[in-house]
N, C-alpha and C positions, 0 to 999 in steps of 0.2 A: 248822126250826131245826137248825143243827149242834149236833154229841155235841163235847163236850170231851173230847181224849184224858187218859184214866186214867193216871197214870204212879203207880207204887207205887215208893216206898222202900224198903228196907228195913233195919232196925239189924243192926250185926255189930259185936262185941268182941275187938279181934286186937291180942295183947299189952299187954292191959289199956288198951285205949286205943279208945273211941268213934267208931266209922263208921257211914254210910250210904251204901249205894251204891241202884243202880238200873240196867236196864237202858237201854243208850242207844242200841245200833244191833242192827236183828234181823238174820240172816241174810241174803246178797242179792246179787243179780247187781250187777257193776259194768261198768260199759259203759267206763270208763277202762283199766282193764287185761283187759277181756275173760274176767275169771273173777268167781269166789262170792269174796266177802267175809264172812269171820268175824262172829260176835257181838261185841259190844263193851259191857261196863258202864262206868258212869260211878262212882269213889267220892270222897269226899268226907270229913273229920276232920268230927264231929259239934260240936265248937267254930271249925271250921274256914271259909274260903270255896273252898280253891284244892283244885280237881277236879285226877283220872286217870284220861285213859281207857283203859283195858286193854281192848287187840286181842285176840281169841284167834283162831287159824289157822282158814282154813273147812271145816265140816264137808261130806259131800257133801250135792248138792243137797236138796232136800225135795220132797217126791215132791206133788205136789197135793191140795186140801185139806188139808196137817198143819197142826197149829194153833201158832198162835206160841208161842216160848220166854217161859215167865214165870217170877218171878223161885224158884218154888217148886222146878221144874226142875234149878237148879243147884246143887250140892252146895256149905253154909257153906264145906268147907275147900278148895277153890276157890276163891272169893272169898277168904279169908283167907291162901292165899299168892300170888295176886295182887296184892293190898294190900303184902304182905311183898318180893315181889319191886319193886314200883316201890316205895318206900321203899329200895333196896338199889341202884336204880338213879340216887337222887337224888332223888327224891320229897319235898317235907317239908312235910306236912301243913296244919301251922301255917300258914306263909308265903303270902304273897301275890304273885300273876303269874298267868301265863298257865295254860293246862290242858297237862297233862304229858299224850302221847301215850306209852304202852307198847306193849310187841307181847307176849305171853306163850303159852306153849305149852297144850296143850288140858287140863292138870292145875293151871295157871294159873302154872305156875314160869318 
């Protein structure tokens, strides 16, 4: 019998206003432009439907057997000016449409 992948949420609070994000893409070669692609979380307004996913630049590669990024790993205020920057970039929570793609830098601004 297949394992059901685990996906953890987890709540964050960024300018008094209710999130969850989650991680959505782990590190990884990409065979389209021939380099490491960044991590990517997925957030989400905790009233909300309409996702962002925040890019962040790739780290170098991981050296074999490292174990995957979870959500523990990455520092709340990271995520929380990620959040802040797509919000700043057009982002709006509330709203309904498609998922906002961001690109942010590795402090998540």
């Amino acid at each position: 019998m297949a394992q059901k992948k685990r996906i953890v949420e987890v709540e964050i609070q960024v300018d008094g206003q209710p999130y969850v994000w989650r991680i959505q893409r782990q590190p990884m070669w990409s065979s389209d432009a021939a380099n490491w692609r960044g991590m990517a979380i997925a957030v989400r307004h905790q009233e909300g439907q309409r996702e962002a996913v925040m890019e962040f630049p790739p780290a170098p590669p991981p050296r074999k057997g490292t174990p995957l990024i979870q959500p523990a790993h990455i520092p709340p205020q990271v995520v929380s000016k990620a959040i802040r920057s797509a919000i700043s970039v057009g982002w709006e929570p509330l709203s309904r449409g498609k998922t906002v793609a961001v690109s942010v830098d590795e402090t998540g601004g």
